[in-house]
C-alpha positions in Angstrom: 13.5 88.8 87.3 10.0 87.6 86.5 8.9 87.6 83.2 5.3 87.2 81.6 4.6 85.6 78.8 1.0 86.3 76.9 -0.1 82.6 74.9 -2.1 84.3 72.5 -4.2 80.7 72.0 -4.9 79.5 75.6 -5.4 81.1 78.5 -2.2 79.3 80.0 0.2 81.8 81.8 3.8 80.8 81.4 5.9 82.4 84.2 9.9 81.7 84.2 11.8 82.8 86.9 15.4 83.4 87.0 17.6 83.8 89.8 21.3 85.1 89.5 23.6 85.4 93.1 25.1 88.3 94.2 27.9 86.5 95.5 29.3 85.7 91.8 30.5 89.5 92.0 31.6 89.6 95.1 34.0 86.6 94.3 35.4 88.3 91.3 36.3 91.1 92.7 38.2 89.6 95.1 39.8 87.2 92.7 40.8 90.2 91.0 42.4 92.0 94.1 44.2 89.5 94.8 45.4 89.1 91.7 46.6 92.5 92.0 48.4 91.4 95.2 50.7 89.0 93.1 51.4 90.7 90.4 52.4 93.9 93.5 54.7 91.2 95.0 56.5 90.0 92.1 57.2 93.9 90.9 58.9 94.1 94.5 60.6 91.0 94.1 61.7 91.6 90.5 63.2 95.3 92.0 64.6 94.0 95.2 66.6 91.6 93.1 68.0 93.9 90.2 68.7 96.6 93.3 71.1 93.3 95.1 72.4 92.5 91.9 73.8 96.0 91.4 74.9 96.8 95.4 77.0 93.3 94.7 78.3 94.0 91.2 79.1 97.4 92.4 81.0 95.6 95.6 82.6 93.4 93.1 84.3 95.9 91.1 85.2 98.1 93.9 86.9 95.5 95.0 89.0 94.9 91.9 89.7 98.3 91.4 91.6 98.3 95.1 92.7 95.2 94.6 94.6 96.3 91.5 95.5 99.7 92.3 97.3 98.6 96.0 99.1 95.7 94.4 100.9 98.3 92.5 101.5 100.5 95.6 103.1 96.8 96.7 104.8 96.2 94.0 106.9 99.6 94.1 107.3 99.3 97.7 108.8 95.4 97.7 111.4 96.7 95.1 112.6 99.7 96.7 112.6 98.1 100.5 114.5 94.5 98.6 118.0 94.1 98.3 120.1 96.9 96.8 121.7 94.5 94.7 118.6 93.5 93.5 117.5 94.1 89.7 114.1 95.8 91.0 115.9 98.2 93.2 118.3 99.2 90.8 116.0 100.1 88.8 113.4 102.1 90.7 116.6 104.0 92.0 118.8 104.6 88.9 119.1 107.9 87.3 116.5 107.0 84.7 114.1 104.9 87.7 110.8 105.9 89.1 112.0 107.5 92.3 115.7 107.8 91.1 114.5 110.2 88.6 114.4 112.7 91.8 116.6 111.2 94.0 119.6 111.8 92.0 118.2 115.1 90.4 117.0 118.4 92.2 115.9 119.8 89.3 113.5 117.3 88.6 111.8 117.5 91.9 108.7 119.7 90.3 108.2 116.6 87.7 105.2 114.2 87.6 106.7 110.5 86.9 104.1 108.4 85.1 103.8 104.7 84.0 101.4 102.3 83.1 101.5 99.6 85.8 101.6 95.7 84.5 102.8 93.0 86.4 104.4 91.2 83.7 106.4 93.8 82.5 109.1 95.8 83.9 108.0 99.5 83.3 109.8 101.5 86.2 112.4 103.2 84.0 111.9 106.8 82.1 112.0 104.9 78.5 108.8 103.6 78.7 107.1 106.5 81.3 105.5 109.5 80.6 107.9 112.5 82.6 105.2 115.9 82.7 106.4 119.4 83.6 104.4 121.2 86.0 103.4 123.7 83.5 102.2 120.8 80.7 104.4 119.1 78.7 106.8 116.6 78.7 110.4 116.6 79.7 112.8 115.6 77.4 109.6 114.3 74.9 109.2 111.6 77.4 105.5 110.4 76.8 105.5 106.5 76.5 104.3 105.9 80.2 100.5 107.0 79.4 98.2 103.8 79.6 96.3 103.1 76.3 93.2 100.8 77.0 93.2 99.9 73.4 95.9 97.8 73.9 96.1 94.9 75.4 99.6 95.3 76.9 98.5 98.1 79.1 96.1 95.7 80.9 97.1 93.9 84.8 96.0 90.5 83.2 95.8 88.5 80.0 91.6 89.3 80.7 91.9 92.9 80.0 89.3 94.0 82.3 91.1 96.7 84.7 93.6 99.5 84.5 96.3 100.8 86.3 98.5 103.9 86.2 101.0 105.1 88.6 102.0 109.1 89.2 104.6 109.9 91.4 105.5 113.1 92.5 107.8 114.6 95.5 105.5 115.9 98.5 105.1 119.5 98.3 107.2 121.6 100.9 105.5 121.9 103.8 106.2 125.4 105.5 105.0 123.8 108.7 107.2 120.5 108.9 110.5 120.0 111.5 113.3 121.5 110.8 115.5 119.0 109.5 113.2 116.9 109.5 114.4 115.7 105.7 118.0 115.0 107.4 119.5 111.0 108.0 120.7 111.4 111.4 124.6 110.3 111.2 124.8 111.9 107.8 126.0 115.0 105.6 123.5 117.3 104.9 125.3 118.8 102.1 125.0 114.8 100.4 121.5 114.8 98.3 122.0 110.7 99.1 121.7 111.3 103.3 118.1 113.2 102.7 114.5 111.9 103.4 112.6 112.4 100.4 108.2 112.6 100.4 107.0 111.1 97.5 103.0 111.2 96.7 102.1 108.1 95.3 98.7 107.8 92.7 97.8 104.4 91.5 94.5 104.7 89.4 92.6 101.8 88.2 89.7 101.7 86.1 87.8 98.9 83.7 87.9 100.6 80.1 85.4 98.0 79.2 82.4 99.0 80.8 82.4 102.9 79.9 85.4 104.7 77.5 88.2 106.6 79.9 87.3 109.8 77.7 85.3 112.9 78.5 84.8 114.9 75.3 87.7 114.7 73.4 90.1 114.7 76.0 92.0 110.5 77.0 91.7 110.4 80.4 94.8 108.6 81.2 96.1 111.6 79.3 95.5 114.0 81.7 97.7 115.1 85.0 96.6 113.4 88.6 97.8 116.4 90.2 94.8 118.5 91.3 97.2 121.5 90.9 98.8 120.9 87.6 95.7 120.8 85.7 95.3 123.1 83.3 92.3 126.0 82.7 89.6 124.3 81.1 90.8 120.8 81.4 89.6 117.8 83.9 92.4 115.9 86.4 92.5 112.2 85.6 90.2 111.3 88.6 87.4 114.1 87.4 87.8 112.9 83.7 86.6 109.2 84.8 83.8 110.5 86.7 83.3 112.8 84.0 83.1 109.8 81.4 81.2 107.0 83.5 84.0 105.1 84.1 84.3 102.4 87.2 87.6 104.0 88.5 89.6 103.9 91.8 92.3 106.4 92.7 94.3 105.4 96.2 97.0 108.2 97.7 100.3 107.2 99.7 102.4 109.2 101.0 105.9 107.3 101.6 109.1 108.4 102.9 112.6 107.0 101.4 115.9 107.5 102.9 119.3 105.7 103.4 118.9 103.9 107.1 122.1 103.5 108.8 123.1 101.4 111.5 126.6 101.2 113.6 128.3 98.0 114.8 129.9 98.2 118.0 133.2 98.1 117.9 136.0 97.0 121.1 139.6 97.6 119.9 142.2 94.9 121.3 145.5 96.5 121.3 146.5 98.3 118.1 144.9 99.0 114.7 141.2 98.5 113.8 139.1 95.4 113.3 137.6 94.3 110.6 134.1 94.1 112.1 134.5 97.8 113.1 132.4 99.5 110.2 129.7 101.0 109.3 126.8 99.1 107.7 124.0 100.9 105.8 120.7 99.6 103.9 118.7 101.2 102.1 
């Protein structure tokens, strides 16, 4: 820019010249862009980050959840499959036991057999489980089995983080199966004890603590894992903790428990029998 300047008592002529460089722009604007760049970068950092944070935490608890849900699947299976003079098997097998409760009762074999699962506690007998009727209810007022996340006791651990209930139910008839299938080869089939029984086996954990197991005003742990058995207008225990946000985990077995029975050969000397000459049986 050139500027004139009129020196209203001489003649002099001041000229100033001033030159500014394009390239002062230039340089900002691609300061500028590549600030843009970082700031770009860091966003996709910040959000590839928080997205591996969550694929592990969600790892994490599924992890838990099977964790905690199979060791009760193990848990009933060690004390049925241990020694029948065991404590463990005589309970799961009494009259009032988990599976007992159908083994030793034909009219029961419509019942849903519920109990709060917790490793430090023995809670495999009808006192302290929850017995539902097909048609809602409870038989014989038998409700102490549902698990209550506000207390403590109905936790796997002293950390009170995860959940699990058990539902145990005999397989539905299948119109398909082998006939006599259900049969003990060697045995009676009038005696209930010389059948094969189908039990469906639901543990269901969940961690209470990051959403409440409650949809509405329905408990979740309140409500029937039988897809079947759920009544008009109500959720099954799965659909209620999906219903209510809840981190949950449902596994399905299907396990078959009979008496197995195994013969000793036996080779008579002379007369009479021998004392190894029996019949052994295990359970």
């Amino acid at each position: 820019m050139i500027r004139y300047r009129n020196l209203s008592s001489s003649t002099q002529k001041d000229i100033n010249m001033t030159y500014r460089s394009t390239e002062q722009g230039a340089t900002l604007i691609v300061v500028l862009l590549f600030l843009v760049l970082i700031v770009l970068a860091g966003a996709i950092a910040v959000r590839q980050s928080t997205t591996d944070l969550k694929v592990a935490t969600s790892d994490q608890i599924n992890t838990v959840l099977l964790q905690s849900a199979d060791s009760a699947n193990q848990k009933l299976e060690t004390m049925v499959n241990g020694s029948a003079t065991s404590d463990g098997y005589k309970d799961v097998t009494s009259a009032t036991g988990a599976l007992g409760h159908f083994l030793l009762f034909e009219d029961n074999k419509t019942n849903e057999f519920i109990y709060c699962f917790n490793p430090r506690t023995q809670r495999y007998l009808t006192k302290s489980a929850t017995v539902r009727a097909p048609a809602g209810g409870y038989v014989d007022g038998l409700n102490e089995g549902v698990c209550d996340y506000t207390d403590a006791a109905d936790y796997t651990s002293a950390r009170q983080a995860v959940m699990t209930q058990m539902s145990i139910t005999i397989t539905p008839p299948d119109p398909n199966a082998e006939r006599f299938g259900h049969v003990v080869l060697g045995k009676e089939i009038e005696d209930r004890t010389s059948k094969k029984f189908k039990f469906d086996i639901r543990p269901t954990s969940s961690l209470p603590a990051y959403n409440e197991p409650k949809a509405g005003t329905d408990k979740c742990y309140e409500q029937t894992s039988i897809k079947y058995n759920v009544a008009t207008g109500k959720k099954s225990l799965n659909e209620c903790l999906l219903a209510a946000s809840t981190p949950s985990k449902m596994l399905y077995e299907q396990a078959d428990v009979a008496n197995l029975s195994s013969s000793t050969e036996c080779i008579p000397f002379g007369r009479g029998g021998q004392a190894g000459c029996v019949l052994a049986s295990s359970p």
